[in-house]
TIMI-2910 file (N, C-alpha, C, CB; in pm, 1 decimal, decimal comma, always signed):
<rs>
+----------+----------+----------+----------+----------+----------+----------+----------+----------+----------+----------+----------+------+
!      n_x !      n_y !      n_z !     ca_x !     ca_y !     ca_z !      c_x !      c_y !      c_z !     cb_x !     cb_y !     cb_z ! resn !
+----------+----------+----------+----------+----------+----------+----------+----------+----------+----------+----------+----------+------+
!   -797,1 !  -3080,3 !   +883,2 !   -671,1 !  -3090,9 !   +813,5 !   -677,8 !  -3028,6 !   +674,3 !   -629,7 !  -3235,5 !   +803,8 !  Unk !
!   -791,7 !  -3051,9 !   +621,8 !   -819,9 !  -2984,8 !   +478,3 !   -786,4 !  -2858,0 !   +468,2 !   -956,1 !  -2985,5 !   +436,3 !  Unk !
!   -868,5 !  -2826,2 !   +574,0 !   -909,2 !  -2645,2 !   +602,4 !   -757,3 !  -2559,7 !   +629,7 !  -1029,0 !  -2620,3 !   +784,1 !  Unk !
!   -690,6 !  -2663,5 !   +706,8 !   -598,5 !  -2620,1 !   +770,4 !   -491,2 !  -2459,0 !   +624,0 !   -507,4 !  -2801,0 !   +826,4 !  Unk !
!   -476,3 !  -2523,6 !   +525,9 !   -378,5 !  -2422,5 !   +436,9 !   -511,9 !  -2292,0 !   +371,5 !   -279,9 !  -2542,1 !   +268,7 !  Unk !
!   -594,2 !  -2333,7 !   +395,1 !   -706,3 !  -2190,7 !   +362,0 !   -700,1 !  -2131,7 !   +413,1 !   -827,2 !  -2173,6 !   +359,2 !  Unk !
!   -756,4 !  -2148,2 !   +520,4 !   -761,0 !  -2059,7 !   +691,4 !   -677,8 !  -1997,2 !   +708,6 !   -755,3 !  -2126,6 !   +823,7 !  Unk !
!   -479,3 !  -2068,3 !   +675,1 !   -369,0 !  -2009,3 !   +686,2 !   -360,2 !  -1869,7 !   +545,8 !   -254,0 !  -2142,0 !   +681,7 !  Unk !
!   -359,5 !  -1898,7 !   +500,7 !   -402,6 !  -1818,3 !   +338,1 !   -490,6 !  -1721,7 !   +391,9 !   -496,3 !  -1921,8 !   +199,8 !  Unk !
!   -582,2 !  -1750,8 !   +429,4 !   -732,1 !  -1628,2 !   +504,1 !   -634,3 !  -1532,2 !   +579,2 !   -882,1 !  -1718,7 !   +659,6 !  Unk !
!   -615,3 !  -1611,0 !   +713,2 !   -530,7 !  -1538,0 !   +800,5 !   -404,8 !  -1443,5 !   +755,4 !   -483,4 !  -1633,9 !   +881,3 !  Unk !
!   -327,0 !  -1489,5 !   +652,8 !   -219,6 !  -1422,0 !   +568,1 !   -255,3 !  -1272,0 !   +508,6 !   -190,0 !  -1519,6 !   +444,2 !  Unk !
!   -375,1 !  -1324,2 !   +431,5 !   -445,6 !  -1237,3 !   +360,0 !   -512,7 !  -1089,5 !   +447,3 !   -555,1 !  -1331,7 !   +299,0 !  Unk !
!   -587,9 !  -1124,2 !   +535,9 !   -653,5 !  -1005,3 !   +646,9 !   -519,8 !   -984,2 !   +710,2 !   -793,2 !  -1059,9 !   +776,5 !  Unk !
!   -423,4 !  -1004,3 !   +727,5 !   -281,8 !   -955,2 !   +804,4 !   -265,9 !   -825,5 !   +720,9 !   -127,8 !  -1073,4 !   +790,8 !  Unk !
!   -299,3 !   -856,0 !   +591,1 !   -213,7 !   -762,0 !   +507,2 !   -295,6 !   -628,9 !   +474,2 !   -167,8 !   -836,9 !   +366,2 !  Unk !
!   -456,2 !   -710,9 !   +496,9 !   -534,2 !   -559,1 !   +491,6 !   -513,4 !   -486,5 !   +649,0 !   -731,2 !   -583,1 !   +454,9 !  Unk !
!   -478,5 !   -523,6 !   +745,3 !   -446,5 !   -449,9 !   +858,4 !   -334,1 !   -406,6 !   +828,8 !   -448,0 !   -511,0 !   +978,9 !  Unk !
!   -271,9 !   -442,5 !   +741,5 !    -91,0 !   -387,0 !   +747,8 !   -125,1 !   -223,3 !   +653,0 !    +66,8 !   -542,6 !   +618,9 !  Unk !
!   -216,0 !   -228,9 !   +587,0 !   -202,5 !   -102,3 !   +517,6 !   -317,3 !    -43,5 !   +546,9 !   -178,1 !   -106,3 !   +373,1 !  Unk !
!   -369,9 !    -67,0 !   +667,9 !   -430,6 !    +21,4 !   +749,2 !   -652,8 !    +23,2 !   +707,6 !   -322,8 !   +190,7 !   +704,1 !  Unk !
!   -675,9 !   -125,3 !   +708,5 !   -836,7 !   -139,4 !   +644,9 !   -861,2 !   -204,3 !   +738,9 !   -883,1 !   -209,5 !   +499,3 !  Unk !
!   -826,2 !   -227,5 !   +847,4 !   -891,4 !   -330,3 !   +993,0 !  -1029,1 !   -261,2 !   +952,5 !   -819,7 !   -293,8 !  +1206,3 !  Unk !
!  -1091,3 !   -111,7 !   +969,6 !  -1205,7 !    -81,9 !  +1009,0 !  -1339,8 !   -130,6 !   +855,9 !  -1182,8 !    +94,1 !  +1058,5 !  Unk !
!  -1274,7 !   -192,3 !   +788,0 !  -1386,7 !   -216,3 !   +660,1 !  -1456,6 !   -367,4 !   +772,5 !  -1284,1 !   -273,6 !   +437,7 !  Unk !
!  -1565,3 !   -403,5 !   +663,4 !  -1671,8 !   -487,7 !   +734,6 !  -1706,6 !   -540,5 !   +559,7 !  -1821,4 !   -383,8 !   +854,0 !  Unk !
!  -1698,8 !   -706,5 !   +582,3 !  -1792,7 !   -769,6 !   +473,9 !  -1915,0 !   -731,4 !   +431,5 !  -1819,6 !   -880,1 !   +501,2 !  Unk !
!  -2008,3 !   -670,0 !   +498,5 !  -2083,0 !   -562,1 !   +467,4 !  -2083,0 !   -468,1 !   +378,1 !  -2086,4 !   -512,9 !   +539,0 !  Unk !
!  -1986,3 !   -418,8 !   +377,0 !  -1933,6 !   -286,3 !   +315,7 !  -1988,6 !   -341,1 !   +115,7 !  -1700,0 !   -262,2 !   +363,4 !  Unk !
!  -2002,3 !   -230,0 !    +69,4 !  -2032,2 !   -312,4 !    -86,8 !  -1883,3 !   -203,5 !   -156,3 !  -2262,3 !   -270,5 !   -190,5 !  Unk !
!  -1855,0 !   -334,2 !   -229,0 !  -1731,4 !   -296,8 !   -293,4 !  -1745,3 !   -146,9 !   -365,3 !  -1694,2 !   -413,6 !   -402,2 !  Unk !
!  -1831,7 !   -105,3 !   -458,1 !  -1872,7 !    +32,8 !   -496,1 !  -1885,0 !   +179,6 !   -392,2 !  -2005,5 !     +4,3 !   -548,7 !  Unk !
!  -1851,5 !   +162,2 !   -208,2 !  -1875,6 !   +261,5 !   -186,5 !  -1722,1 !   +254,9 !   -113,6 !  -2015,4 !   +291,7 !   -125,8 !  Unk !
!  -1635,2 !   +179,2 !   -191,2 !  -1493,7 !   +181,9 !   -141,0 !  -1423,4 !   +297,9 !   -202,0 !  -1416,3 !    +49,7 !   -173,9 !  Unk !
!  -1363,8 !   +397,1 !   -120,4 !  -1269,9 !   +531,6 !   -172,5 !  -1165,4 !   +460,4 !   -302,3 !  -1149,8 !   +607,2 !    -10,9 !  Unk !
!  -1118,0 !   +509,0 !   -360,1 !  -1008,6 !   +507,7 !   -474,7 !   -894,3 !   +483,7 !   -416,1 !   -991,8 !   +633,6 !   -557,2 !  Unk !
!   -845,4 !   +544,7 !   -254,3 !   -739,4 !   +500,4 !   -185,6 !   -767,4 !   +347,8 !   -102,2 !   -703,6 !   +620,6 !    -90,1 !  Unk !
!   -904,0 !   +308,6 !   -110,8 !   -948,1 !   +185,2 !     -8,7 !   -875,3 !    +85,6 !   -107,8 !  -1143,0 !   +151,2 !    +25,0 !  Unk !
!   -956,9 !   +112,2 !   -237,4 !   -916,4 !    -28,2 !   -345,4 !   -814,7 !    -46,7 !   -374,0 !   -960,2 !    -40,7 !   -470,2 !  Unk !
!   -748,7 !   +110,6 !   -389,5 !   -620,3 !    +82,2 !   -385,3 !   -524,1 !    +10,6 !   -290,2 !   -585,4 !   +173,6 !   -396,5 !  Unk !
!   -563,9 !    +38,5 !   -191,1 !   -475,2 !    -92,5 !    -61,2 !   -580,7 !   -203,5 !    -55,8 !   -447,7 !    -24,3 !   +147,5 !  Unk !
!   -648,6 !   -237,2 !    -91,9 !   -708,3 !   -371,1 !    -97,5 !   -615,7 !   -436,4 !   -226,7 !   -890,9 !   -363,8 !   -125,9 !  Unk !
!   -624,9 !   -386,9 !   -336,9 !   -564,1 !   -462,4 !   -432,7 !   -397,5 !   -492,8 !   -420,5 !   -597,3 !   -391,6 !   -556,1 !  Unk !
!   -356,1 !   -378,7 !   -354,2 !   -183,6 !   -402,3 !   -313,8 !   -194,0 !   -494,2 !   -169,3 !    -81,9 !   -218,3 !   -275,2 !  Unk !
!   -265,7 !   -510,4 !   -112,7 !   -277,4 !   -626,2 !     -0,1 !   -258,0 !   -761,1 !    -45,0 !   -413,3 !   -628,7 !    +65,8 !  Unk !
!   -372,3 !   -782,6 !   -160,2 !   -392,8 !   -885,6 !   -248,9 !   -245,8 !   -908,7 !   -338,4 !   -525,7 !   -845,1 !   -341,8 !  Unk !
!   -202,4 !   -791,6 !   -383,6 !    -33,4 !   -804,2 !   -476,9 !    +53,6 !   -859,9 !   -369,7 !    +53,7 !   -628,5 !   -539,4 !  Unk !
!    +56,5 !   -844,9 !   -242,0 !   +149,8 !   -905,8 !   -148,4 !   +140,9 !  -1041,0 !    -78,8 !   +158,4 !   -824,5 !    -56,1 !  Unk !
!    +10,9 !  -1079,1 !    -89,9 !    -13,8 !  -1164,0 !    -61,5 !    +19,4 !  -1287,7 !   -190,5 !   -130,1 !  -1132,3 !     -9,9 !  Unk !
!    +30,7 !  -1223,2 !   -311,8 !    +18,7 !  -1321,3 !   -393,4 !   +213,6 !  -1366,5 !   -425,6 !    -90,2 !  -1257,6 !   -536,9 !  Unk !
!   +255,5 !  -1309,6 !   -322,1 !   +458,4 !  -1365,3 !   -366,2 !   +512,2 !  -1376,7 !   -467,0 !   +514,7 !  -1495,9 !   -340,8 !  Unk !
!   +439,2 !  -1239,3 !   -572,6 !   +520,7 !  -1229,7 !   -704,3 !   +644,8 !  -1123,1 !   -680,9 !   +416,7 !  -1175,4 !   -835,5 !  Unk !
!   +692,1 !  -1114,1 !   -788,2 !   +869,2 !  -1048,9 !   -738,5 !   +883,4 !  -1063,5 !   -839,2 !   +996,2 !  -1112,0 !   -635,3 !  Unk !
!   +986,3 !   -897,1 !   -887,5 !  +1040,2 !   -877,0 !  -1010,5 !   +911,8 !   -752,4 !  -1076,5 !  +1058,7 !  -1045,8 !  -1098,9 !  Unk !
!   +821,5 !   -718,8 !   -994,6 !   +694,7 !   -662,5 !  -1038,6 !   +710,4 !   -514,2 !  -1052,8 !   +580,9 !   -696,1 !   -941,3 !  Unk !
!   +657,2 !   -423,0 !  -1112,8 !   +661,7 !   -266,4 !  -1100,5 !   +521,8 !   -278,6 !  -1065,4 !   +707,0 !   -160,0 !  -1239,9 !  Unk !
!   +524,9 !   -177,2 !   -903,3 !   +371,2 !   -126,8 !   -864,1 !   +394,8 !    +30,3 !   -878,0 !   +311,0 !   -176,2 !   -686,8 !  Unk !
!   +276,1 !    +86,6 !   -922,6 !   +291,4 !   +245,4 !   -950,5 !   +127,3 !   +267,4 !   -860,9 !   +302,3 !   +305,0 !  -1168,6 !  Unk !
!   +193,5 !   +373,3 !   -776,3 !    +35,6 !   +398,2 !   -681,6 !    +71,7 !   +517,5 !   -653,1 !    -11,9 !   +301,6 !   -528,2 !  Unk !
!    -79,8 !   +553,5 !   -676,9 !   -125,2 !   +710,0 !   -660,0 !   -184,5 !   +767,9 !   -506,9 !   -252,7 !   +732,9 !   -771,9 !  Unk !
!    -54,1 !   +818,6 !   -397,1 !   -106,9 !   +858,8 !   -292,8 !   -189,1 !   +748,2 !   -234,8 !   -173,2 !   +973,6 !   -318,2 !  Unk !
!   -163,4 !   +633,8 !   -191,1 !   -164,6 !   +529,1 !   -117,9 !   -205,3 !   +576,0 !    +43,4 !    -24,9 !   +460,5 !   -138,4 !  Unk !
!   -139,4 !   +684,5 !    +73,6 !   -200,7 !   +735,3 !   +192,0 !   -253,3 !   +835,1 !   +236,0 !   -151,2 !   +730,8 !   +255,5 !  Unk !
!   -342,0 !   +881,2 !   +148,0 !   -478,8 !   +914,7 !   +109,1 !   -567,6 !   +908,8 !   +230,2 !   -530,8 !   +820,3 !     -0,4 !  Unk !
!   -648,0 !   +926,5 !   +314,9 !   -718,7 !   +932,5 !   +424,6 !   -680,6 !   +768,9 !   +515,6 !   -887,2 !   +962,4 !   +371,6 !  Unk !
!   -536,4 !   +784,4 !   +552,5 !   -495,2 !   +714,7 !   +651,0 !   -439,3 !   +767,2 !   +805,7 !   -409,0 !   +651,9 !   +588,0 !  Unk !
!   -483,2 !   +760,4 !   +870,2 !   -439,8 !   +785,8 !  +1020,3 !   -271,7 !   +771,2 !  +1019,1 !   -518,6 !   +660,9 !  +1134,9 !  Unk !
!   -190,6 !   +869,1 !  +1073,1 !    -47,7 !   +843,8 !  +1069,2 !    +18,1 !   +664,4 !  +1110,7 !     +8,0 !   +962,5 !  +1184,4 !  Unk !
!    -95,9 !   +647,0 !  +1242,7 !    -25,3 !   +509,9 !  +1242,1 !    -90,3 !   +386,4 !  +1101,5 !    -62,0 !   +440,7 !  +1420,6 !  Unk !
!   -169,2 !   +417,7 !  +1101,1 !   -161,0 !   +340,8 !   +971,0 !    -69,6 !   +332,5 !   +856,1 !   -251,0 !   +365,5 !   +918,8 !  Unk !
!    -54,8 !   +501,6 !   +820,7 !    +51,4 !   +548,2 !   +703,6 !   +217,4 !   +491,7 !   +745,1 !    +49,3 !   +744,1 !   +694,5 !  Unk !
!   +260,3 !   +447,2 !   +886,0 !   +379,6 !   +407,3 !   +898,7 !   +371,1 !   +266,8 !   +851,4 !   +430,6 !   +428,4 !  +1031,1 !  Unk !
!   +234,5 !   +164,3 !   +857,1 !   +270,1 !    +58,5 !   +856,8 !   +158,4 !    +37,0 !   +683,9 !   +244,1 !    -26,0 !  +1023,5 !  Unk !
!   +160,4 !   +129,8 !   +616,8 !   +151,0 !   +123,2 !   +450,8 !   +311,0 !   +132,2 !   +436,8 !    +49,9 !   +270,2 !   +358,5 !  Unk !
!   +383,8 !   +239,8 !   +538,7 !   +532,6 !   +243,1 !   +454,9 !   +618,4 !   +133,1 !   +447,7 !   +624,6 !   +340,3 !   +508,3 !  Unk !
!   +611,6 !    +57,1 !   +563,6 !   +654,1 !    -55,0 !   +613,4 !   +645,3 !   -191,5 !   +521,3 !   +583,2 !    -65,1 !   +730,9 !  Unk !
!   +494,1 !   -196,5 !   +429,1 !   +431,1 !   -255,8 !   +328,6 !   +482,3 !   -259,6 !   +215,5 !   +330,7 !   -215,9 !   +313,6 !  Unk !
!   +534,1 !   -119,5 !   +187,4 !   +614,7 !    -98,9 !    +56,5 !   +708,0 !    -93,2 !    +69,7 !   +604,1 !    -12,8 !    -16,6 !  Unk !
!   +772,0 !    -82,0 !   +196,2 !   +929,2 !   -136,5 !   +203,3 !   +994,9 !   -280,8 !   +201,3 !   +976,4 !    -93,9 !   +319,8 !  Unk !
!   +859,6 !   -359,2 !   +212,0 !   +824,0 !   -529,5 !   +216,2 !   +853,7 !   -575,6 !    +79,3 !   +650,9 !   -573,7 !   +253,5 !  Unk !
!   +736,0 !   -512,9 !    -22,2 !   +778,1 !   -500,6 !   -146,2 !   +858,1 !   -483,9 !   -190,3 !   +749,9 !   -455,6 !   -191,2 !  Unk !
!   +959,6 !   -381,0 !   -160,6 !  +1041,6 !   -365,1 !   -266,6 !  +1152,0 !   -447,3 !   -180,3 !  +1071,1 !   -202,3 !   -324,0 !  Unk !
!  +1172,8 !   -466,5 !    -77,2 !  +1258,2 !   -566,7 !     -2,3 !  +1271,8 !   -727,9 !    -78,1 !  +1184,7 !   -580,1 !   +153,5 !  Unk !
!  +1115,0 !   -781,9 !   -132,4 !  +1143,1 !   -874,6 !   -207,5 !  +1133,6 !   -933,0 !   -327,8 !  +1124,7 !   -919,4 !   -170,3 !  Unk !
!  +1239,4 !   -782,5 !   -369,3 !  +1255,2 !   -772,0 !   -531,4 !  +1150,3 !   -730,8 !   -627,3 !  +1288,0 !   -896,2 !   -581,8 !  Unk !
!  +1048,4 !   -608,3 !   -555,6 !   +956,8 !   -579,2 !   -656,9 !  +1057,2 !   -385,2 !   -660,2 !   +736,5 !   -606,5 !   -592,3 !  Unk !
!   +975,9 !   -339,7 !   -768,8 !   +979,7 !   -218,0 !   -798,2 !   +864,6 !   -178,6 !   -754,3 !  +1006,1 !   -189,0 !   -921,0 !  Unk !
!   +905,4 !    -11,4 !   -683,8 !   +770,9 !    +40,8 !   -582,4 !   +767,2 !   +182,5 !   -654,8 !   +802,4 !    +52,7 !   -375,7 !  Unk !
!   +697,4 !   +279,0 !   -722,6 !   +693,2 !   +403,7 !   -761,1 !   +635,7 !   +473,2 !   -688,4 !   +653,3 !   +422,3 !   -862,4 !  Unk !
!   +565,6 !   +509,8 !   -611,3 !   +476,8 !   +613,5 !   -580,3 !   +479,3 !   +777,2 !   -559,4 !   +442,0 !   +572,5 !   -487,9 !  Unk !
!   +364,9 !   +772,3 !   -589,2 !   +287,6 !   +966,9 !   -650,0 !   +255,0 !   +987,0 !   -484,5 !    +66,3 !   +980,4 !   -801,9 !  Unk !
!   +355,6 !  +1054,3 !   -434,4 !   +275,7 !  +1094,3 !   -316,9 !   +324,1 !  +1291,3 !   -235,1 !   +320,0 !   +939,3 !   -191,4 !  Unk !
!   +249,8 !  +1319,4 !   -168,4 !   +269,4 !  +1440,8 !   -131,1 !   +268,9 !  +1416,8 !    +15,4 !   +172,0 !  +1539,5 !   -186,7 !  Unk !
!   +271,9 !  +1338,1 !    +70,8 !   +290,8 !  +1298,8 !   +241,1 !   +427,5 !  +1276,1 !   +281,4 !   +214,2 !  +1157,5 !   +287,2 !  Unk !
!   +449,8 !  +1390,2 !   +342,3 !   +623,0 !  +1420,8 !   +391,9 !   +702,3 !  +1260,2 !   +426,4 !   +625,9 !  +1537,0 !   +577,7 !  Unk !
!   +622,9 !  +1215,7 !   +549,0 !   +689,3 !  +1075,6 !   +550,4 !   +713,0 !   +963,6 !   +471,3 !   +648,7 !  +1025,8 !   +617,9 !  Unk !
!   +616,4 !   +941,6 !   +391,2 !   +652,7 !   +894,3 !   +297,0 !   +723,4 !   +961,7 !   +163,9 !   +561,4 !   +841,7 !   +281,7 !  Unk !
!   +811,4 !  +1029,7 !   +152,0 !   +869,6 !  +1063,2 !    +64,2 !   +984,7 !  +1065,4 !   +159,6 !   +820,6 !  +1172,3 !    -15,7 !  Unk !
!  +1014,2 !  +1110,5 !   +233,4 !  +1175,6 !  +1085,3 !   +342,3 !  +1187,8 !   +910,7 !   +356,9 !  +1152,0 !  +1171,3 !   +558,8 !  Unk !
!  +1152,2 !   +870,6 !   +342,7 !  +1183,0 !   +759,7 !   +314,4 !  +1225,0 !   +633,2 !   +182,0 !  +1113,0 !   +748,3 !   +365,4 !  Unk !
!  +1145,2 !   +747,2 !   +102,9 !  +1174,2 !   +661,5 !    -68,0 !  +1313,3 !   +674,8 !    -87,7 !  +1092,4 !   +741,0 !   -226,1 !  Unk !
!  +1382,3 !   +586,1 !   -159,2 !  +1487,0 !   +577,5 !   -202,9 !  +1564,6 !   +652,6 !   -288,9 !  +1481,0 !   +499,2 !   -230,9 !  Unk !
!  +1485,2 !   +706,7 !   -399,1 !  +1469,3 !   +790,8 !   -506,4 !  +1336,6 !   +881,3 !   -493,3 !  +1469,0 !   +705,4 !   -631,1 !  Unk !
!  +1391,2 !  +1050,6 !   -483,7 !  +1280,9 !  +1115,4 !   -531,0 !  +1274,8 !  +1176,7 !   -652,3 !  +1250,5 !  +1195,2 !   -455,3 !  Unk !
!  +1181,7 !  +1187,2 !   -731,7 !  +1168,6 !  +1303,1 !   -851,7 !  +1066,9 !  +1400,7 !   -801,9 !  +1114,3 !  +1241,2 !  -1008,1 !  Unk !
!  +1091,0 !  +1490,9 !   -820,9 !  +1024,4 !  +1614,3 !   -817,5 !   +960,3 !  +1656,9 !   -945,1 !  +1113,8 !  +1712,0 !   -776,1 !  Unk !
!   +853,7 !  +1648,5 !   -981,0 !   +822,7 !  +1697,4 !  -1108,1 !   +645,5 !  +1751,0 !  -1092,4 !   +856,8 !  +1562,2 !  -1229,6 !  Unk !
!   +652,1 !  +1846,3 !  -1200,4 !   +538,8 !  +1942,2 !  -1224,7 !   +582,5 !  +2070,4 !  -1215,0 !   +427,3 !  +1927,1 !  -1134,6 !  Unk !
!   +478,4 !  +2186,6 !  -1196,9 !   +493,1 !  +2300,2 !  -1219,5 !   +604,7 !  +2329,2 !  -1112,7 !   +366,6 !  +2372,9 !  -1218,8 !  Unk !
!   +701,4 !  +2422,6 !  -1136,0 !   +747,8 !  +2485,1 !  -1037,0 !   +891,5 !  +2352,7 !   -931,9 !   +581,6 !  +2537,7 !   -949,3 !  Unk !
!   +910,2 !  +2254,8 !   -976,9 !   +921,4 !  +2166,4 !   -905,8 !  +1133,9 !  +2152,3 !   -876,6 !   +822,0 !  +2037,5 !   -989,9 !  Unk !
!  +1127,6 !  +2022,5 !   -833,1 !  +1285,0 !  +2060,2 !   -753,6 !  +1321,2 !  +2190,3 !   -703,6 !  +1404,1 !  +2040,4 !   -846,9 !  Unk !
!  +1451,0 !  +2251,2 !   -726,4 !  +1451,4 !  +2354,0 !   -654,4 !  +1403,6 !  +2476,5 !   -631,0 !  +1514,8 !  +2366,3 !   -655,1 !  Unk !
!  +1278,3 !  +2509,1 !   -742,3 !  +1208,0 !  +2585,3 !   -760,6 !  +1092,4 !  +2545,0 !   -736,4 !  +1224,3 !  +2628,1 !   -851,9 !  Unk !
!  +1066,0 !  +2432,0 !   -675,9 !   +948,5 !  +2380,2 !   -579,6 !   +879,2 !  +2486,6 !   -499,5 !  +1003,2 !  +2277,3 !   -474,4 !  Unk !
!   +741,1 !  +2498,5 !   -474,6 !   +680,0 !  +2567,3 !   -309,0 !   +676,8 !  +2485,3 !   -233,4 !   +537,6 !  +2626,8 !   -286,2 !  Unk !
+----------+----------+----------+----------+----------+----------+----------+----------+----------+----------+----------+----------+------+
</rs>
């Protein structure tokens, strides 16, 4: 009975690293040989899990060496987010995820309609 709201919390928690696509990590793994895109969805797993709202997340290419089906259900993640009242920014160059943002800016060299 104790255990019972941890376990639920545990279970919550690993839902969310499968939701943005880390099923294949292992407790094993040492936090230092995690990619810059790993920590990055580990720590936004952890931001969703924690039911704050009202938040600005700013992430850099989030889908970064993800398998397409993974990258649908990172988009799905940040559509979660911003569904319950957070602010979502992201830096990304992955077609699907940008047909889907709400707002795009185009910016840097060459950019909007003078984009390549």
């Amino acid at each position: 009975m104790i255990a019972e709201p941890i376990l639920k919390e545990i279970n919550s928690r690993m839902g969310f690293l499968l939701d943005v696509g880390l099923e294949y990590l292992s407790l094993h793994r040492a936090a230092s040989t995690l990619s810059g895109g790993e920590a990055q969805r580990i720590r936004l797993a952890s931001q969703i899990g924690s039911g704050l709202v009202g938040v600005l997340y700013v992430l850099d290419e989030p889908s970064i060496g993800l398998h397409q089906r993974d990258n649908k259900r990172l988009i799905e993640t940040l559509e979660r987010l911003r569904d319950i009242g957070n602010s979502v920014l992201v830096v990304e160059h992955d077609e699907e995820t940008i047909c889907v943002a709400d707002h795009i800016v185009d910016i840097g060299p060459g950019a909007g309609e003078h984009g390549e």
